[in-house]
DSSP file (Angstrom, degrees, kcal/mol; ACC not computed):
  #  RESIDUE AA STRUCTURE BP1 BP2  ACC     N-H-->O    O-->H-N    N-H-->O    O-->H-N    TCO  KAPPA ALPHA  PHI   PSI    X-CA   Y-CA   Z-CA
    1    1 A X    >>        0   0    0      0, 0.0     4,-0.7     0, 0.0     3,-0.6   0.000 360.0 360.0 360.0 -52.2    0.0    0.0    0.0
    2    2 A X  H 3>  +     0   0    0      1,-0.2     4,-2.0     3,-0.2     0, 0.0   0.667 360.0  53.1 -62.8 -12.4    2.6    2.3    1.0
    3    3 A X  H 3> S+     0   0    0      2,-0.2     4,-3.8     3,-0.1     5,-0.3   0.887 106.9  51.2 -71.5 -47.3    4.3    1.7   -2.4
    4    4 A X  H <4 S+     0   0    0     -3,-0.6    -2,-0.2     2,-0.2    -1,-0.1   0.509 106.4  50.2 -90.7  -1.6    1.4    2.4   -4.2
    5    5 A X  H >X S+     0   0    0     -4,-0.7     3,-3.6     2,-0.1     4,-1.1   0.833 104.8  64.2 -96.3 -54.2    0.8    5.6   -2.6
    6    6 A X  H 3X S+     0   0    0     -4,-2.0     4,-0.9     1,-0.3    -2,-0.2   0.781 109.4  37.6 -11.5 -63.9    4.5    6.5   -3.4
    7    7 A X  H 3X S+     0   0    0     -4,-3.8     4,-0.6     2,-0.2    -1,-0.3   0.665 118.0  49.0 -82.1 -12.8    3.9    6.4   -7.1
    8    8 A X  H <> S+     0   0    0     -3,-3.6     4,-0.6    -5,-0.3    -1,-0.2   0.792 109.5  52.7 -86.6 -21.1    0.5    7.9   -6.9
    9    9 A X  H  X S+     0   0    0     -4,-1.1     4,-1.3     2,-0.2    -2,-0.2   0.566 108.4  51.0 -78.1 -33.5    1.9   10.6   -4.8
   10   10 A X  H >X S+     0   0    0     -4,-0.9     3,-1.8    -5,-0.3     4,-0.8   0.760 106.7  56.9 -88.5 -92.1    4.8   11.5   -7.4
   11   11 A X  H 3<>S+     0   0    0     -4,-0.6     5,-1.1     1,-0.4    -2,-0.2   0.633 109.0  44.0 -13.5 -31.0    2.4   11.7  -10.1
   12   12 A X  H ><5S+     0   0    0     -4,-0.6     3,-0.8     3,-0.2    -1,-0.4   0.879 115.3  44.0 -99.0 -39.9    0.6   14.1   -8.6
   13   13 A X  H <<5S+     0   0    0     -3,-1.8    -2,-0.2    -4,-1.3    -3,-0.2   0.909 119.0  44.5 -77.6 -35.8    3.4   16.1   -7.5
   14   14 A X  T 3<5S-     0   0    0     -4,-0.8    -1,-0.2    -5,-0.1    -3,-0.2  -0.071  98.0-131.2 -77.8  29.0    5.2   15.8  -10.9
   15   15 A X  T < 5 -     0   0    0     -3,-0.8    -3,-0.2    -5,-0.3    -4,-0.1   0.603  37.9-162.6  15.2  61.6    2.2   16.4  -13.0
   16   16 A X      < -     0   0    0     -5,-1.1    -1,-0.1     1,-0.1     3,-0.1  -0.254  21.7-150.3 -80.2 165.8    3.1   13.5  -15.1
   17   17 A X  S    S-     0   0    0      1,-0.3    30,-0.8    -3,-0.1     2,-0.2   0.831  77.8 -16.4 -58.2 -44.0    1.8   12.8  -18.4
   18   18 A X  E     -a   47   0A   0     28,-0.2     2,-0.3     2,-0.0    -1,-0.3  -0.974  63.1-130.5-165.8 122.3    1.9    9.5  -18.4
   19   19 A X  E     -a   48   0A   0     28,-2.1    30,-2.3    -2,-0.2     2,-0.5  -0.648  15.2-149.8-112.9 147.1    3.9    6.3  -16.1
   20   20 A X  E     -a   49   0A   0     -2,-0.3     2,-0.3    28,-0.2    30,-0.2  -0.993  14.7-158.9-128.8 132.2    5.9    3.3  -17.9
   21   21 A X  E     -a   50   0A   0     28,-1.1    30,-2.9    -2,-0.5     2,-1.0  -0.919   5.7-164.1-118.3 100.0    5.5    0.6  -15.7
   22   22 A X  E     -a   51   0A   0     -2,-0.3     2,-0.3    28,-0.2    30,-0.2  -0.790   9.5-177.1 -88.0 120.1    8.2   -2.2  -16.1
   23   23 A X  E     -a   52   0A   0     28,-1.7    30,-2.2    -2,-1.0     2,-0.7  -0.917  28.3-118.3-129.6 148.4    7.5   -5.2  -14.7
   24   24 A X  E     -a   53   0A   0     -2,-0.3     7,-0.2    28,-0.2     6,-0.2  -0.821  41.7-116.4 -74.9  77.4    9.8   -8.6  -14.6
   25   25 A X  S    S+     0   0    0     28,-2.3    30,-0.3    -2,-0.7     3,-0.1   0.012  98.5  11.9 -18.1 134.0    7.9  -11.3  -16.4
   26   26 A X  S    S+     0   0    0      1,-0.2     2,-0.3    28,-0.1    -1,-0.3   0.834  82.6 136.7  36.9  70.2    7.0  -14.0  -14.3
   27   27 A X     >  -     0   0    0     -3,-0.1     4,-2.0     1,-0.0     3,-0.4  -0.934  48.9-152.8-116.0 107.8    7.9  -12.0  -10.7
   28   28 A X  H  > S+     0   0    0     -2,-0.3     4,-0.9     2,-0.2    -2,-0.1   0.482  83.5  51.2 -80.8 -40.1    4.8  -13.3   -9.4
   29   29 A X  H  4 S+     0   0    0      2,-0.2     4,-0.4     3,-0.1    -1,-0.2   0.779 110.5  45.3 -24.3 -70.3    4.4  -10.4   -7.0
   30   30 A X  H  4 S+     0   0    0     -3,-0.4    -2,-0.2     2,-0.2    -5,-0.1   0.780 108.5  59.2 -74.0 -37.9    4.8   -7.9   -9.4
   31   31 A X  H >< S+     0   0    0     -4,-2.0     3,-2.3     1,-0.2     4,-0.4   0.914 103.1  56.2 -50.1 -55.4    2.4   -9.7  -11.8
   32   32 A X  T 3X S+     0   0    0     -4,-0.9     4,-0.5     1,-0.3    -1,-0.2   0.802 102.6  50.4 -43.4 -37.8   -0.3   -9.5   -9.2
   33   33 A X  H 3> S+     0   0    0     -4,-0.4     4,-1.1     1,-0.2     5,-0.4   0.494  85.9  84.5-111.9  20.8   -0.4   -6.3   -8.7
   34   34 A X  H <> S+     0   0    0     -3,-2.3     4,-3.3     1,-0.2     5,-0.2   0.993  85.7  55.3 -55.1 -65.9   -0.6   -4.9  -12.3
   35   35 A X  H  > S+     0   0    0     -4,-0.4     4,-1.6     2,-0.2    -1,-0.2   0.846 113.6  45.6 -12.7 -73.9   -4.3   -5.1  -12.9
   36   36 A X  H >< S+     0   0    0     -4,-0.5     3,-3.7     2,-0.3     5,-0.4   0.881 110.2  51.9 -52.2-100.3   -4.7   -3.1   -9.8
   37   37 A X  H 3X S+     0   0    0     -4,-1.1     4,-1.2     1,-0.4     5,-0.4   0.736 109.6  49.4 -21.0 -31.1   -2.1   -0.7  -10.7
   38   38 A X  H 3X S+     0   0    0     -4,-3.3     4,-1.8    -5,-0.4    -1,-0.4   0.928 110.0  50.5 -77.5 -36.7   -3.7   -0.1  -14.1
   39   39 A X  H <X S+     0   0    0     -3,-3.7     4,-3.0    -4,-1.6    -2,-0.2   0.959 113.9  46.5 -67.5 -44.6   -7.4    0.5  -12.6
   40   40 A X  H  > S+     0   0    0      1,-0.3     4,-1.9     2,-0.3     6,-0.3   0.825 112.8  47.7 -78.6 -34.8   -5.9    3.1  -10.0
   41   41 A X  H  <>S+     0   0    0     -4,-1.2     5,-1.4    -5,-0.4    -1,-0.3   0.965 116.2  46.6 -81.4 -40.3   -3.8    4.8  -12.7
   42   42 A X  H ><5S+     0   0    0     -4,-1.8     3,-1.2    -5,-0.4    -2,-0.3   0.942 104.6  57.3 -63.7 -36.6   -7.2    4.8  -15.0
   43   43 A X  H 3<5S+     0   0    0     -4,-3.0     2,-0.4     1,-0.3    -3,-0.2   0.961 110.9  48.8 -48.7 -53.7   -9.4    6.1  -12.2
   44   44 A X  T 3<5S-     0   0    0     -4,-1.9    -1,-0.3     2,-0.1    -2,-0.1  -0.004 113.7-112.3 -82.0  40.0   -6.9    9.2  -12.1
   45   45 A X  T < 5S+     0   0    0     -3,-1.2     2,-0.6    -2,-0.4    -3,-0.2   0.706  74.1 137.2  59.5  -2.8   -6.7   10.0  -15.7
   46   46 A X      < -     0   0    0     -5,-1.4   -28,-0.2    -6,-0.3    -1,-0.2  -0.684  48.7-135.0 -99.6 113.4   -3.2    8.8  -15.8
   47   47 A X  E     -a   18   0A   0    -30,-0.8   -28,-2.1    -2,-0.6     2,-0.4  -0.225  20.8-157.8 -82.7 154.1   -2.1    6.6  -18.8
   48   48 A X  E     -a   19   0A   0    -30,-0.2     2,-0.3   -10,-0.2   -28,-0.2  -0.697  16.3-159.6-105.7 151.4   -0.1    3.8  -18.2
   49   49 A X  E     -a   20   0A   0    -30,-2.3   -28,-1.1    -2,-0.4     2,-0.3  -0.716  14.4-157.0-131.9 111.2    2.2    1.7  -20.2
   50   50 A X  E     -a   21   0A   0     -2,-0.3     2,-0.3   -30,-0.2   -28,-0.2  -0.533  10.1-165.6 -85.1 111.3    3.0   -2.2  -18.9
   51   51 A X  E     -a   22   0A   0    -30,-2.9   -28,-1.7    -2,-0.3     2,-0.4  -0.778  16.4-157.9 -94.1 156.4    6.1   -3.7  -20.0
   52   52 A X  E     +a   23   0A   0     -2,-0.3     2,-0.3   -30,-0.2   -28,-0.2  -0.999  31.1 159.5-117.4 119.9    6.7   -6.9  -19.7
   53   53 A X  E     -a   24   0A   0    -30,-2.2   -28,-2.3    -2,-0.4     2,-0.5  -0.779  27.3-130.2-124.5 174.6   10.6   -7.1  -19.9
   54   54 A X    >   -     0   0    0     -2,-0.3     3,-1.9     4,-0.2   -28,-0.1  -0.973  38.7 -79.4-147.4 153.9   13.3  -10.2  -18.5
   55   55 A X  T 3  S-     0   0    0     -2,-0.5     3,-0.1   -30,-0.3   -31,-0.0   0.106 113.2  -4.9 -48.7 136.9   16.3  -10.2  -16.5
   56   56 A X  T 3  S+     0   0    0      1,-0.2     2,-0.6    -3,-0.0    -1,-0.2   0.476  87.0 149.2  39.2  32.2   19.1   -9.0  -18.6
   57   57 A X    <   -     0   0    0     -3,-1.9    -1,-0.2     1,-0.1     3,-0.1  -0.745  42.9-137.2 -71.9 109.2   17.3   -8.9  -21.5
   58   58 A X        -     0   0    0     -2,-0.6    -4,-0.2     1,-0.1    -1,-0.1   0.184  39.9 -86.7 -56.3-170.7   18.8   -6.0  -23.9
   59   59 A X        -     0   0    0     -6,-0.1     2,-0.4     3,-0.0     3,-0.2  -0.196  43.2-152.0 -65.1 171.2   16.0   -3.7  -25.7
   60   60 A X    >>  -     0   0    0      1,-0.2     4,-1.7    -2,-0.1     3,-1.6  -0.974  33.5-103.3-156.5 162.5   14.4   -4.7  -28.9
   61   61 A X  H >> S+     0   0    0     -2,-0.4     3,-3.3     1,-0.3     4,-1.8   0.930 120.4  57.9 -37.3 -62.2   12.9   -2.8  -31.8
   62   62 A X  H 3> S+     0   0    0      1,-0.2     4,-3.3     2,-0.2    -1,-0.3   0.770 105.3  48.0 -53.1 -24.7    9.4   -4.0  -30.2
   63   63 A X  H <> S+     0   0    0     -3,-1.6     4,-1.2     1,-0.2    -1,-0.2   0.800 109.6  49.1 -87.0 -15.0   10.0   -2.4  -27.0
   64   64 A X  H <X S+     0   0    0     -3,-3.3     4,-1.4    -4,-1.7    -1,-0.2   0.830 110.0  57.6 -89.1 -23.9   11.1    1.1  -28.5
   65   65 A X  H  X S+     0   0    0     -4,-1.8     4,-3.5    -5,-0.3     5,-0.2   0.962 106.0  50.7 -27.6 -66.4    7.9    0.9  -30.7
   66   66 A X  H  < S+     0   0    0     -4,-3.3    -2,-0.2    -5,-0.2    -1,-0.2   0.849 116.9  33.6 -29.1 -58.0    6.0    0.6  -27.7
   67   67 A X  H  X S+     0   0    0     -4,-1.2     4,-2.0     2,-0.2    -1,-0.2   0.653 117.0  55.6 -83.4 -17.9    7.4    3.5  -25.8
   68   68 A X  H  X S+     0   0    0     -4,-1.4     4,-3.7     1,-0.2    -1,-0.2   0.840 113.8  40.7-103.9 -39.7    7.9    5.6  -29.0
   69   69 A X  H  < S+     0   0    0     -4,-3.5     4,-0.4     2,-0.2    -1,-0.2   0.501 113.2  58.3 -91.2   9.3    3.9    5.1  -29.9
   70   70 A X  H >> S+     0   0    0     -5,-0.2     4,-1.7     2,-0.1     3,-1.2   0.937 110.2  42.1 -59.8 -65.0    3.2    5.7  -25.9
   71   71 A X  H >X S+     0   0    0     -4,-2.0     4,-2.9     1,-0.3     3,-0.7   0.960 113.9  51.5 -50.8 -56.3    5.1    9.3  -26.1
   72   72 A X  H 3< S+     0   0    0     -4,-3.7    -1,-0.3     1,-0.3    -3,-0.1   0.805 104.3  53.6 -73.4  -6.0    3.3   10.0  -29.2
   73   73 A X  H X> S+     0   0    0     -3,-1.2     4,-1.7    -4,-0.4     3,-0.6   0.779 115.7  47.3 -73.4 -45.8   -0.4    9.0  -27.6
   74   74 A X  H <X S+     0   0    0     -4,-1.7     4,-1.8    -3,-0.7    -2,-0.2   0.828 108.3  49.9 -41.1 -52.8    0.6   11.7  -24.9
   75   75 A X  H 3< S+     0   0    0     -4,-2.9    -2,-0.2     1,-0.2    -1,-0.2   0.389 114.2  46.0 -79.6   0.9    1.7   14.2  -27.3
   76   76 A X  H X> S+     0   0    0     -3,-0.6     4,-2.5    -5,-0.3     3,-1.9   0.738 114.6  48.4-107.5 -48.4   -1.6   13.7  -29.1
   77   77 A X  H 3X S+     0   0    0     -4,-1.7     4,-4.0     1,-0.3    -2,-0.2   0.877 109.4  48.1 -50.0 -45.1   -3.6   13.8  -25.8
   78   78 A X  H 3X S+     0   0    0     -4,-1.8     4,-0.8     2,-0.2    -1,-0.3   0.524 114.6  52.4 -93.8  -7.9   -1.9   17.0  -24.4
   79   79 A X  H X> S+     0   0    0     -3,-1.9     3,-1.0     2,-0.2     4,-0.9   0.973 114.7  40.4 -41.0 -67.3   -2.7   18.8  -28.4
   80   80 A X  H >< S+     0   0    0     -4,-2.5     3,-2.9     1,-0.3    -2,-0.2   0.923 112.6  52.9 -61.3 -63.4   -6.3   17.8  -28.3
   81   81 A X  H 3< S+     0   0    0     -4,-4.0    -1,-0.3     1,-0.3    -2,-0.2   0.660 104.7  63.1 -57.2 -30.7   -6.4   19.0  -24.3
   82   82 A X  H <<        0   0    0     -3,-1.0    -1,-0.3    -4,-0.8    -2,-0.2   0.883 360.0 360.0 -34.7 -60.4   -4.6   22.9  -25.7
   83   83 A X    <<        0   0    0     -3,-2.9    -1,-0.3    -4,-0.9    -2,-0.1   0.350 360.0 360.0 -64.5 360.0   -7.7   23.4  -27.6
């Protein structure tokens, strides 16, 4: 709980756009508590994006796709929100 006010508690004070959430495939823990974490960051308007990465696993094209059409889904949101 106290984690999960941490990161809501930053967000709010750093008026993020937007959170990238990296999670450790099959950390069993960490898996559990995505779901959650994804409702609570949609209940505040804040979008999330869940990687699934694994230990010592380099990048790959797919994962800078990901992030690259995250940023630009932010940059579209905060246009539209200007108007």
């Amino acid at each position: 709980s106290n984690r999960y006010d941490h990161i809501f508690n930053l967000a709010k004070d750093y008026k993020v756009d937007g959170v990238v959430s990296d999670v450790v495939r099959y950390c069993a823990p960490l898996e559990n508590d995505k779901p959650w974490l994804k409702k609570e960051m949609d209940r505040r308007g804040i979008p999330i994006l869940e990687l699934g990465v694994d230990y010592g696993e380099a990048p790959t094209g797919q994962l800078r796709t990901r992030v690259e059409a995250f940023m630009e889904m932010l940059q579209n949101r905060e246009t539209v929100a200007a108007r």
